[in-house]
Every structure is written in C-alpha cells, then in structure tokens.
ROMIDO-147307 format. One record per residue (C-alpha): residue number from 1; x, y, z. Coordinates in steps of 0.5 Angstrom, whole numbers, always signed. Each point is the difference from the previous one (the first is absolute). Example, Ala and Ser with C-alpha at 12.3 -4.5 7.8 and 13.67 -1.06 7.14 Angstrom:
2
1/+25/-9/+16
2/+2/+7/-2
END
This chain:
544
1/-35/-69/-48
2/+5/+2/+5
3/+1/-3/+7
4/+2/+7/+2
5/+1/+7/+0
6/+5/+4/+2
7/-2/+7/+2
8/+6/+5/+1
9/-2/+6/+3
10/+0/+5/+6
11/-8/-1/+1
12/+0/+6/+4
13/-8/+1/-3
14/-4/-5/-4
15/-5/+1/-6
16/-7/-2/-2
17/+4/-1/-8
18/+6/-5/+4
19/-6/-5/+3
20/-4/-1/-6
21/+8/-1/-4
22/+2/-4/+4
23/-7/-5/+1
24/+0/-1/-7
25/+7/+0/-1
26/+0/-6/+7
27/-6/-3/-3
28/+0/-1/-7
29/+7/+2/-2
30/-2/+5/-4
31/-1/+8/+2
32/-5/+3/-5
33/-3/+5/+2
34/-7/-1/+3
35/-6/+5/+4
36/+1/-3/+7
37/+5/+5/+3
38/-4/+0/+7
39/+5/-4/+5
40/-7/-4/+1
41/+3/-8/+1
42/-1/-5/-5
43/-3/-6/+3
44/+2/-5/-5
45/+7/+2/+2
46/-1/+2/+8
47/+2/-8/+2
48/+8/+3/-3
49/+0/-3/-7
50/+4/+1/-5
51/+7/+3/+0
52/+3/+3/+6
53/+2/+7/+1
54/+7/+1/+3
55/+0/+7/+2
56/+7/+2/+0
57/+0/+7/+4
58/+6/+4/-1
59/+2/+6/+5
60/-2/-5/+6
61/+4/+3/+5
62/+0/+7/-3
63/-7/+4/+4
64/-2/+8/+1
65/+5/+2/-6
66/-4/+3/-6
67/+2/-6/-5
68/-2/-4/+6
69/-6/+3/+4
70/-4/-6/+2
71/+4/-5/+5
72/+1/-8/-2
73/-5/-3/+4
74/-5/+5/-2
75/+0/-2/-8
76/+1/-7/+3
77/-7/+0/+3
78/-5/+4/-6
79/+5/-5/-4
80/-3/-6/+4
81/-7/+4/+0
82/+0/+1/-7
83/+1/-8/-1
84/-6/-1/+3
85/-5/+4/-3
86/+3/-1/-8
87/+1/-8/+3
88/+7/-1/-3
89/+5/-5/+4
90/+6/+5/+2
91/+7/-1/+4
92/+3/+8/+2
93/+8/+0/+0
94/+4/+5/+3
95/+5/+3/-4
96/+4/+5/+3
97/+3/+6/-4
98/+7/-1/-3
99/+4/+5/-4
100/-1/+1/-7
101/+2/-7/-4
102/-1/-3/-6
103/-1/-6/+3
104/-6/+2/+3
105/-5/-6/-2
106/+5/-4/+3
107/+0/+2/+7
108/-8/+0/+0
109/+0/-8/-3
110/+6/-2/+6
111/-5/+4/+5
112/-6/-4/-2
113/+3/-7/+0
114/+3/+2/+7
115/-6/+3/+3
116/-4/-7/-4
117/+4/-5/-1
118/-3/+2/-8
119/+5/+0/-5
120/-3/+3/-6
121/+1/-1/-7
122/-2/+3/-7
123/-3/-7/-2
124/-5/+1/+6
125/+0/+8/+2
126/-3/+6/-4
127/+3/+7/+3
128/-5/+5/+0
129/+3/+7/+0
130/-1/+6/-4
131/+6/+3/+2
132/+4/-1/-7
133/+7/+0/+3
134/-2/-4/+6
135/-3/-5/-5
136/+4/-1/-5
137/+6/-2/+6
138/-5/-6/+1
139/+0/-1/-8
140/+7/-1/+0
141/+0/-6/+5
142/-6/-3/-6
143/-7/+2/+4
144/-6/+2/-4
145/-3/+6/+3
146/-7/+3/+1
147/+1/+8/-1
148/-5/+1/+4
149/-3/+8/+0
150/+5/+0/-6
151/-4/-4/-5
152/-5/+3/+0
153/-3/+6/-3
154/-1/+5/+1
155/+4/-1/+7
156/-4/-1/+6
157/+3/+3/+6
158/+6/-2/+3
159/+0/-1/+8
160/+5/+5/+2
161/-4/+5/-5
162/-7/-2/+4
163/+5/+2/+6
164/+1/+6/-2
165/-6/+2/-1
166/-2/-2/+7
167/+5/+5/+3
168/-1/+6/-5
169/-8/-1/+4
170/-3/-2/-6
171/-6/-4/+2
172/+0/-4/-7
173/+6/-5/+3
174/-6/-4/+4
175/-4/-2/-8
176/+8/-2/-2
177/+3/-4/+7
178/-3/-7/+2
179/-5/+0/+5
180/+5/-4/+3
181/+6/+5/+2
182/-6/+5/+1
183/-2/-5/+5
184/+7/+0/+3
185/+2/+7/+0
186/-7/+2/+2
187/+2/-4/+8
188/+7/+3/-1
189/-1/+6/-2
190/+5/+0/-4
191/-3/+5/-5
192/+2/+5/+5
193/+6/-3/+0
194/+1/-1/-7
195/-1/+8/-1
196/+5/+2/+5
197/+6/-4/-2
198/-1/+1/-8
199/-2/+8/+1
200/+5/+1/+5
201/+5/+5/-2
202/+7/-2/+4
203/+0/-7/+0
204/+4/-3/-6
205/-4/-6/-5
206/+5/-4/+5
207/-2/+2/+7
208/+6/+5/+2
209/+1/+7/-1
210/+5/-1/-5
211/+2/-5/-6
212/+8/+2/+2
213/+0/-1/+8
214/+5/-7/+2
215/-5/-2/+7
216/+4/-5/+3
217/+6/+6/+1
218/-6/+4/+3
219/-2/-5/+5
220/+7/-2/+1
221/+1/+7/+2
222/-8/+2/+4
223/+3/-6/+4
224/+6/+2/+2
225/-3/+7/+1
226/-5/-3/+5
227/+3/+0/+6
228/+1/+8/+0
229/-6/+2/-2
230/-5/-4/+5
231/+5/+2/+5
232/-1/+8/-2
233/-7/-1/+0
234/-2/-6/+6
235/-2/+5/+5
236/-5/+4/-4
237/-3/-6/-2
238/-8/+0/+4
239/-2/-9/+1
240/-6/-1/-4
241/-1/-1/-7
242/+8/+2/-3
243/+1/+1/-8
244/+5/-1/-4
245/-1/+4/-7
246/+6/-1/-4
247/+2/-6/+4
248/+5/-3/-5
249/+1/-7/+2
250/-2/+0/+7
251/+6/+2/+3
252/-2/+5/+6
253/-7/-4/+0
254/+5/-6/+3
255/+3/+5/+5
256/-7/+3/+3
257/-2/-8/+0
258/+6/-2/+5
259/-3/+6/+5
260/-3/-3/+6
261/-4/+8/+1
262/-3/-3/-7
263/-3/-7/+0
264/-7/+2/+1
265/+1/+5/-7
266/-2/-1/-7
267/+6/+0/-4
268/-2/+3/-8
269/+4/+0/-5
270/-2/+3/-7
271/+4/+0/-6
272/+0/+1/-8
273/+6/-3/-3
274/-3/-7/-2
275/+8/-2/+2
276/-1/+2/+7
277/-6/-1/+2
278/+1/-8/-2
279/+6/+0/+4
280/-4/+2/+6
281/-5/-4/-1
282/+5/-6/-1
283/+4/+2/+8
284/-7/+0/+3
285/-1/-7/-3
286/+7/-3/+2
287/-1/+3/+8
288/+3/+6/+0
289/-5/+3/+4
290/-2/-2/+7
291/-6/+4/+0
292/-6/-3/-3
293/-3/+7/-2
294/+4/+2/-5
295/-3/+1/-7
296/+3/+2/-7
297/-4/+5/-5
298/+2/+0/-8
299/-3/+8/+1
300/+2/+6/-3
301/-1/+5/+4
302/-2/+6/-6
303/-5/-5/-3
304/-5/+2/+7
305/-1/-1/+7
306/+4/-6/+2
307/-3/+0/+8
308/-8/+2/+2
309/+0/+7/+4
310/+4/+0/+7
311/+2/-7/+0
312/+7/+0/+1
313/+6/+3/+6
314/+6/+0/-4
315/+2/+1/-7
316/+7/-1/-1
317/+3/+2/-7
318/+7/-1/-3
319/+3/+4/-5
320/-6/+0/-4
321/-4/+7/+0
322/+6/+2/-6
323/-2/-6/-4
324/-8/+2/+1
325/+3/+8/-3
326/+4/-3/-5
327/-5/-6/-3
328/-6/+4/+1
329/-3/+7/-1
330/+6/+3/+5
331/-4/+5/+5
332/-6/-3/-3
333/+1/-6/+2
334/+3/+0/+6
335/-5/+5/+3
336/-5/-6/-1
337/+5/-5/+3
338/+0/+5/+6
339/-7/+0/+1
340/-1/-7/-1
341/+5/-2/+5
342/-4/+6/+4
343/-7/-3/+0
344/+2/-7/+1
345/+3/+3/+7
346/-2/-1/+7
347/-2/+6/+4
348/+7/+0/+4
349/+2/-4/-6
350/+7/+1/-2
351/+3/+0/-8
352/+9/-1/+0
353/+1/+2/-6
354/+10/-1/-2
355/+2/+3/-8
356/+4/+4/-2
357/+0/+7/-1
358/+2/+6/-3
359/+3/+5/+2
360/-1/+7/+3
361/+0/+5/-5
362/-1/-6/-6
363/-1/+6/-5
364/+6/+5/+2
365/+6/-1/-7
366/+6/-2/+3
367/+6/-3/-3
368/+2/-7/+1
369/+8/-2/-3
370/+1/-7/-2
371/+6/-4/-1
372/+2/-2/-7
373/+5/-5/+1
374/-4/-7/+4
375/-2/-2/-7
376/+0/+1/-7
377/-3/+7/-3
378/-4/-2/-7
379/-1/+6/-5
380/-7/-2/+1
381/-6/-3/+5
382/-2/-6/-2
383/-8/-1/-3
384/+0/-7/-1
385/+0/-2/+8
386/-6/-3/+0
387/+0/-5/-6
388/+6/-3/+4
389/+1/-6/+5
390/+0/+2/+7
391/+7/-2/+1
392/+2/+4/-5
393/-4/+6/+2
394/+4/-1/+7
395/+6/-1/-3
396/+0/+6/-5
397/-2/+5/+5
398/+4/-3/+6
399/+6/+2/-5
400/-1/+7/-1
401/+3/+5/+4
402/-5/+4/+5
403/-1/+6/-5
404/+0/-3/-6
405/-6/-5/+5
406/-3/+6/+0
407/-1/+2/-8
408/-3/-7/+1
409/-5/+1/+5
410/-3/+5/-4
411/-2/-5/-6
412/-3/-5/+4
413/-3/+5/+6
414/-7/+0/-1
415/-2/+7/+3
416/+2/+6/-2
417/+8/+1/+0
418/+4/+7/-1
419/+7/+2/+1
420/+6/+4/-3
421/+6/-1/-1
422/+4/+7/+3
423/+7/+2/-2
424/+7/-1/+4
425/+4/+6/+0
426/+3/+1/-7
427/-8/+1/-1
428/+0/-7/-3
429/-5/-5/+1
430/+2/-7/+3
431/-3/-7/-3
432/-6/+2/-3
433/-2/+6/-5
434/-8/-1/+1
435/-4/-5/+5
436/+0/-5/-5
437/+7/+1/-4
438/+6/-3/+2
439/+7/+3/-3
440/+4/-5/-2
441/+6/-3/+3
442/+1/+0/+9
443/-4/+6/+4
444/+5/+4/+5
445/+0/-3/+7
446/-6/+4/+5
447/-4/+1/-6
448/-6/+6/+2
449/-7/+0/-1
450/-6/+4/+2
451/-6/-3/+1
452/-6/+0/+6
453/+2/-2/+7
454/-6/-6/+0
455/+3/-2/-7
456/+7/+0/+2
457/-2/-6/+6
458/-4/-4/-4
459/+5/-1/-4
460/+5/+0/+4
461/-4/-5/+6
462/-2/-5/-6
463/+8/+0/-5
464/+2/-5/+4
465/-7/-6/-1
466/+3/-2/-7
467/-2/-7/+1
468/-7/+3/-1
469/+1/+6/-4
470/-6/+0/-4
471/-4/-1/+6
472/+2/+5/+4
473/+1/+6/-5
474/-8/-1/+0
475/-1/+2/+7
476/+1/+8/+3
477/+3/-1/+7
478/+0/+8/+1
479/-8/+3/-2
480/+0/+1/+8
481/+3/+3/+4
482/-1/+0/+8
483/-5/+6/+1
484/-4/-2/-7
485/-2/-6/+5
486/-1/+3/+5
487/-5/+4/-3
488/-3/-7/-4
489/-1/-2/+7
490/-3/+5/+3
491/-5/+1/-6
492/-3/-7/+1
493/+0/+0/+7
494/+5/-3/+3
495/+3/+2/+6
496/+8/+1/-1
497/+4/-4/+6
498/+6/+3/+3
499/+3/-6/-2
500/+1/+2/-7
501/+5/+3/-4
502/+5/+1/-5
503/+6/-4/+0
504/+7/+0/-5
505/+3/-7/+0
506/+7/+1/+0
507/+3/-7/-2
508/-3/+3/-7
509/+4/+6/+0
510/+7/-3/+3
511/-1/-7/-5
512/-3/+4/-6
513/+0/+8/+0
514/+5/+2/+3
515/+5/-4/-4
516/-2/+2/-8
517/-4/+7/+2
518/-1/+6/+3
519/-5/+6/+1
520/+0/+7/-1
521/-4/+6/+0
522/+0/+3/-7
523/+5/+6/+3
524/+5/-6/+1
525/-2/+0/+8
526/+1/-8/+2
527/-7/-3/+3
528/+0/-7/+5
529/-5/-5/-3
530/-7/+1/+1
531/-5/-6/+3
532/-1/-5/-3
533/-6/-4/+4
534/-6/+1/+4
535/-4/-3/+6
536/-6/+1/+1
537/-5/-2/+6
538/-7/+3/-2
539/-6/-1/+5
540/-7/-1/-2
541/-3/+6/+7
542/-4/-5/+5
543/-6/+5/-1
544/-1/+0/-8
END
C-alpha cells in the first residue's frame, strides 16, 4: 500500500471512472475494476484512510484558453468536493505551466515538496497517470505507475474527452463527469464557459490571438502610445460606466484613472490575450490604480455580449476593430462587434473607436516603385518562415531589401494578395518574372510593380514590423476605407460626430515610405500618400 499518490494532471473536469480508480487504487493498493462508479462516499474510508491523493494541477496559472478553460481556484474546489464525496484524503498543488521540458516530472516533484513540505519518493509514491510520455518521465526517476484510464479496457473516457463533449452540447457528458465537478460548474456556470472558450474561433489554445505574437513588445508599445491616444479621445469621453475593449496592459485606463472629472466613474478593462490581461490584473493588485471601481474582464468580445443592454457611457477602442476583421469573419464579424458595442450604449452614450485604415479608392491598380538596394534580393521567397525561431524571422526579413520584402510579404500574408511586375523601358521586367519568381542575382534599383492601392498600404504600412512578422502578415490594416465606415455606422444606428475623420500619420510617410517607395498612377502620374488612420466619434442618438 503506498502512502501516497501522485496525480498529475490539468483536472479541468473529473470523471465518475477516476472516483472509483482512485477509492481503490487509495484504499487497497489495488485498482481492479469494480461496479461502483457513482462518486457516492465510502464510508469505511470517509475518516481519510488510506493513501493521500496529491493532486498535482499543472496549467495553474493558465485560465480562459482553450487548453486551459477553467481557472486554478475552480478545479481546486470540485477537487476538494470530490474528496469529500469519494472519502479520500487529498492535498492540491499548484503547478504553473513551464515550457516543454524532459524534466517535467521533476518540477512537479520540487513543487510539491515546496508547497508541503512532502518529498516524494518511489519507495513511498505510486504516480497515476495515463499520459504515456508524462509517465514514463516519472519511470526514469524509478516511480511505479497506475495507468489509470490507460490500463484498462476498453478505454473509459478521458476527462478532456467528457470536456469536449459538454462543449459540443452533448448532454451524455453529465453520465460521464463527477457529481463533483457537475456540482461545481453548475454554481460557476462554467459550462457556459467551457463552451465559449473551447468553441471559440479567434482565440488560440494559449489565449492569444496568434501562436507568433511577442506580447512584451506590444505592451511596451500600447504604453508608449497611451499618452496620445487618451489626449485625442479625453474630450469626448462621457462619465459613467467607461470601457476600454482591447485595453492591452491598462495603460490608457491608468490615464482615465488619474482624471479628478472621472473619480466617481467605473473604469472597465476587457481583454483576450491571456498575456495582458494577467498584466492588468497584477498593476491593479500593486496600486496602479487610485479608483476603487476598476475591473478587468477575460472576455472576447465576438464570443457574444460582454455588458447588459444600455449599460455603458463610453467605449473606447484602440487599434482593434482590424484585428476583429482580420482574426475573425471580416465584414461578418466586425459588423457584429458594431452592434454589440451599439446595443450596449447608452442612449446619448458614446463609442470612440482609433485603427487604421485603408485608403480612398483601395481597389483602384496603381503603380507602386520599390528600392532594391537596402537589402539582399533572394532568387526566391522564403516557405519556411514559420518553422524558425522569431529572432531569426526578425533577422531574415529585416535584411531583405524593401522589394524583395515585398515577394515575401506574399507568402506569409494571409488574404488574398496579387501583383505584377511591369517592365522598364527596354521592355524588360525588373526583379521578378511572375509573383512568386524571382530572377537570380540583384534586381535594378526602383523595381516596379502593380497592384491594388489598398494591397500596396498593407504592405507597406506593415514592411517595417519585422520583429512580428508572422503576427502582422495575419492582419489586413486596409479592408476599410473611411466612407465604408461611415456607412457601418450608419447602418447600425450610430450617429457619426463631426469630430471623426480620416487622418495620414506623416511620420510613417517621411521615416518609412517616402524613403525606400513611391506611388504612380498605372500612366506613370506621381500620386501623394493615401491616409492611413482613422478616428471615429460615434453616438448612440438620445431618443433610440
């Protein structure tokens, strides 16, 4: 009989199968099957005889991602429950999630002996685990295992498959799952959440929007930027209840904090990446914030309505509807954003929305000439970008010249991209033969090509992010243009403000157009750069 034993595992849901294993497995030393799957308490055992059940929950720190649904302190209580109704002595260990490492089971040990003074050993420990790999890390350390689910046949149901099955809708999850963590979710509602997070379709098993993004540079870069855009949109922001969807790490939020006009507001930050909202969450627990009604939400805004009908003065939206077109159904989805920002409004209330935006005319061919000699020229693109470290990435595309940056930017964009190469006055083409061929050796410098005015700002507004590239030739900056949204708005039933417009930022032309590209019209007229920004003041009409 051993004295304990060691569960690893993620524990997002329990099974009436691991009550009865375990009860056996605690009680006898033995795990043959029996008929008693029922979670009903033992109660020769009910005093905690037995071996204790250290329950090892990996992933702690991780919650709302698809790999990860349901939070630490949620799989610690139907844990808890679960030991009362099966009478078994149980001990929880949070195990924060680490990378991939061969030395996996040795961390968990280490965390248990950290959290319980227990040091674990082979001569008094069985492991139980059906994951083969995770088990047998623990078999080189010299541990006896209990396969669990995996000893016997045929295969019961794994937890993670009941867990599936309850976000597919299918009701026989309840006939599978412990009346434990039925109990548990049941109070929580976290079947409803289980459903939107393992259904939803932006967010990654991670909780980001992408696998490739570096968070730390864009939360360098939101705070940085946080000054400017609370200073454009300050005076259009109505007291009340203020919402910042998409609020990064909380910067602007700190800004509205510190204004004496907003003591009495509530200050609401929703945000989907897993890697920011835990930031925001830490700066509100280290008194960043003055304002006792501050909140953070885990939300994604697509995955349905975040706020009860007319229940907030101001949204405020930074650099995100692009990334709402992009991740999601384009017009589809973003139209559903507008409405939902729309229907959450106060009469009078007022949405501020800051993005990019395309330009005038997106679809009309223009000519776009592109320097060839601020970096090498391949004789072909890259397919492989995606296998690399991001450094590497970085430094791969950083050294390419801006039009060879451009054949690459064709096989890493992620929406449909055409152009073709025109040829010079001798009626050669220089640099390329077709879209995806490249001549050997250096291209002319000022190589031309042709293409859509909206494509040619896509790229050229996202050439120079090469420390993301993989992340940001997932996005589409220019699906809009400034009378499209207008229009949106309209439709929905906002009332556009005088105080919107479209806008170009300059600085981006003089440090990074101007200087490696020029724009013509397809007879060779010289054109000025489009706009590339837009600000949006949209009211909810007093009277709806």
């Amino acid at each position: 009989m051993p004295r304990y034993l060691l569960f690893p595992g993620r524990h997002h849901l329990l099974t009436r199968f691991q009550a009865d294993y375990l009860r056996r497995l605690a009680t006898d030393g033995d795990a043959a099957p029996t008929d008693r799957v029922d979670g009903a308490a033992d109660q020769a055992t009910g005093d905690g005889g037995g071996a204790t059940v250290i329950w090892a929950v990996t992933s702690a720190n991780h919650e709302n991602t698809r790999r990860n649904p349901v939070p630490y302190h949620r799989r610690e209580a139907a844990i808890e429950r679960f030991s009362v109704l099966t009478g078994l002595r149980s001990v929880v260990v949070p195990v924060f999630d680490t990378a991939a490492t061969d030395r996996f089971a040795e961390v968990t040990l280490k965390n248990v002996a950290a959290a319980t003074g227990r040091e674990l050993t082979p001569a008094d420990t069985v492991v139980a685990c059906s994951t083969p790999e995770v088990a047998a890390m623990y078999e080189r350390l010299g541990f006896a295992i209990a396969g669990v689910e995996a000893e016997v046949e045929p295969t019961p149901a794994r937890p993670w498959d009941v867990l599936l099955r309850l976000a597919a809708g299918d009701p026989t999850w309840r006939e599978l799952a412990h009346p434990a963590t039925i109990d548990v979710y049941r109070r929580y509602r976290l079947d409803d959440l289980v459903r939107a997070v393992v259904n939803d379709p932006v967010v990654g098993d991670e909780g980001g929007l992408t696998a490739t993004r570096d968070y730390r540079t864009y939360a360098e870069a939101f705070a940085d930027a946080a000054q400017r855009k609370w200073s454009a949109v300050r005076e259009h922001v109505r007291p009340g209840r203020i919402v910042d969807v998409g609020c990064g790490a909380g910067a602007v939020l700190e800004l509205a904090d510190r204004e004496p006009a907003l003591r009495e507001s509530d200050l609401i930050g929703v945000e989907v990446a897993r890697h920011l909202f835990e930031e925001c969450v830490h700066k509100k627990a280290q008194g960043f914030f003055t304002n006792p009604n501050v909140f953070f939400y885990r939300r994604n805004v697509l995955g349905g309505a975040v706020f009860a009908p007319r229940s907030v003065d101001t949204t405020l939206t930074f650099a995100l509807t692009h990334e709402i077109w992009s991740y999601g159904d384009r017009m589809a989805s973003l139209r559903r954003f507008v409405q939902a920002i729309y229907d959450h409004t106060v009469p009078g209330g007022v949405w501020i929305n800051s993005d990019v935006c395309g330009p005038d005319g997106r679809d009309r061919t223009v000519r776009l000439r592109l320097f060839t000699e601020d970096g090498t020229n391949p004789a072909q693109p890259r397919t492989d970008l995606a296998s690399l470290p991001p450094e590497e990435v970085a430094a791969y595309v950083g050294g390419l010249s801006t039009r060879a940056r451009l054949d690459q930017f064709a096989v890493d964009y992620r929406f449909p991209f055409t152009y073709r190469p025109v040829p010079d006055a001798a009626g050669t083409v220089p640099g390329r033969t077709d879209a995806r061929e490249m001549d050997p050796g250096t291209a002319p410098a000022g190589a031309v090509v042709e293409l859509t005015l909206g494509d040619a700002m896509d790229f050229l507004t996202r050439k120079d992010y090469t420390d993301n590239w993989l992340s940001e030739t997932r996005e589409q900056f220019c699906g809009l243009e400034y009378a499209d949204w207008k229009a949106l708005l309209a439709d929905v039933g906002f009332e556009v403000d005088p105080a919107s417009s479209p806008s170009r930022n300059n600085w981006i032309v003089t440090n990074r157009l101007a200087p490696v590209a020029s724009l013509s019209t397809t007879d060779g007229q010289s054109m000025d750069w489009p706009v590339t920004h837009v600000f949006l003041v949209a009211r909810r009409p007093v009277n709806t």
